[in-house]
C-alpha positions in Angstrom: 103.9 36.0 74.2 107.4 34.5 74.7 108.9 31.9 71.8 108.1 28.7 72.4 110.6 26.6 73.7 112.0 23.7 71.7 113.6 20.9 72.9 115.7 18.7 70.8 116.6 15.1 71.0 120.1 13.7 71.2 120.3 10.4 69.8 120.8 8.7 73.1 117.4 10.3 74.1 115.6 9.2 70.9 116.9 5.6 70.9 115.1 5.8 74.7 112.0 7.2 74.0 111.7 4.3 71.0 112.3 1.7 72.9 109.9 3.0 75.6 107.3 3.8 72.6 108.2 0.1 71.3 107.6 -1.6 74.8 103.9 0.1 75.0 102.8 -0.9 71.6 104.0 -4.5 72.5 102.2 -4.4 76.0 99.1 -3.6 74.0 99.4 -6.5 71.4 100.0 -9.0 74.0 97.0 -7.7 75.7 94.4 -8.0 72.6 96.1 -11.3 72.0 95.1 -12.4 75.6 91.7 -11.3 75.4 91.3 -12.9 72.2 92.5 -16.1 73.3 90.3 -15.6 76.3 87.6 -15.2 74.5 88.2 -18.3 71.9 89.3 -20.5 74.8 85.3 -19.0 76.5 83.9 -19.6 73.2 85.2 -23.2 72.5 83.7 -24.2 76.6 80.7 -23.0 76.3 80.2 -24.8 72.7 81.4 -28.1 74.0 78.9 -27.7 77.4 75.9 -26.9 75.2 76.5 -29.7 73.0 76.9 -32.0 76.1 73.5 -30.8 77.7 71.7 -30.9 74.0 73.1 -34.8 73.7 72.2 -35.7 77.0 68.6 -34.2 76.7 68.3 -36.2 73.5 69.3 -38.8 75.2 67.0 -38.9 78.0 64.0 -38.0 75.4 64.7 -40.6 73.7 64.9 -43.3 76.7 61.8 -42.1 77.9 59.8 -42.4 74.3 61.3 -46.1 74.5 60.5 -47.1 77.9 56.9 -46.2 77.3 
Protein backbone atom coordinates (compact mmCIF):
# COMPACT_ATOMS: atom_id res chain seq x y z
CA UNK A 1 0.00 0.00 0.00
CA UNK A 2 1.55 3.39 -0.99
CA UNK A 3 1.84 6.37 1.91
CA UNK A 4 -0.90 8.33 2.04
CA UNK A 5 -0.60 11.50 0.57
CA UNK A 6 -0.80 14.65 2.71
CA UNK A 7 -1.61 17.87 1.67
CA UNK A 8 -0.78 20.91 3.62
CA UNK A 9 -2.34 24.27 3.81
CA UNK A 10 -0.63 27.58 3.12
CA UNK A 11 -2.17 30.26 4.94
CA UNK A 12 -3.67 31.89 1.87
CA UNK A 13 -5.45 28.51 1.39
CA UNK A 14 -6.74 28.25 4.95
CA UNK A 15 -7.98 31.84 5.28
CA UNK A 16 -10.07 30.54 1.91
CA UNK A 17 -11.43 27.46 2.97
CA UNK A 18 -12.69 29.65 6.40
CA UNK A 19 -14.28 31.97 4.87
CA UNK A 20 -15.98 29.46 2.43
CA UNK A 21 -16.68 27.23 5.74
CA UNK A 22 -17.98 30.66 7.43
CA UNK A 23 -20.30 31.57 4.40
CA UNK A 24 -22.06 27.97 4.69
CA UNK A 25 -22.68 28.09 8.31
CA UNK A 26 -24.25 31.58 7.79
CA UNK A 27 -26.38 30.34 4.76
CA UNK A 28 -27.73 27.82 7.10
CA UNK A 29 -28.62 30.29 10.00
CA UNK A 30 -30.35 32.63 7.74
CA UNK A 31 -32.26 29.70 6.54
CA UNK A 32 -33.64 28.32 10.06
CA UNK A 33 -34.20 31.91 10.77
CA UNK A 34 -36.52 32.08 7.67
CA UNK A 35 -38.35 29.12 8.42
CA UNK A 36 -38.88 30.19 11.79
CA UNK A 37 -40.21 33.38 10.98
CA UNK A 38 -42.19 31.61 8.46
CA UNK A 39 -43.54 29.60 10.61
CA UNK A 40 -44.43 32.39 13.49
CA UNK A 41 -45.63 34.75 10.85
CA UNK A 42 -48.13 31.11 9.72
CA UNK A 43 -48.72 30.69 13.32
CA UNK A 44 -49.72 34.32 14.27
CA UNK A 45 -52.53 34.22 10.75
CA UNK A 46 -53.98 31.38 11.45
CA UNK A 47 -54.59 32.38 15.27
CA UNK A 48 -56.00 35.72 14.30
CA UNK A 49 -58.47 33.88 11.45
CA UNK A 50 -59.70 31.34 13.99
CA UNK A 51 -60.43 33.91 16.49
CA UNK A 52 -62.29 36.01 13.69
CA UNK A 53 -64.54 32.90 12.66
CA UNK A 54 -65.03 31.83 16.60
CA UNK A 55 -66.29 35.70 17.21
CA UNK A 56 -68.27 35.91 14.35
CA UNK A 57 -70.06 32.41 15.13
CA UNK A 58 -70.66 33.78 18.57
CA UNK A 59 -71.98 36.46 17.08
CA UNK A 60 -74.44 35.05 14.85
CA UNK A 61 -75.51 32.50 17.86
CA UNK A 62 -76.11 35.02 19.72
CA UNK A 63 -78.35 37.15 17.22
CA UNK A 64 -80.26 34.32 16.47
CA UNK A 65 -81.08 33.28 20.33
CA UNK A 66 -82.29 37.14 20.42
CA UNK A 67 -84.29 37.36 17.45
CA UNK A 68 -86.32 34.44 18.59
Amino acid sequence: MPPQRVEQQTPETAVITAKIEDMRKMITLIGRESRFGAGLWVGFVKGLAIGIFVSMLLVGIKLVLLAS
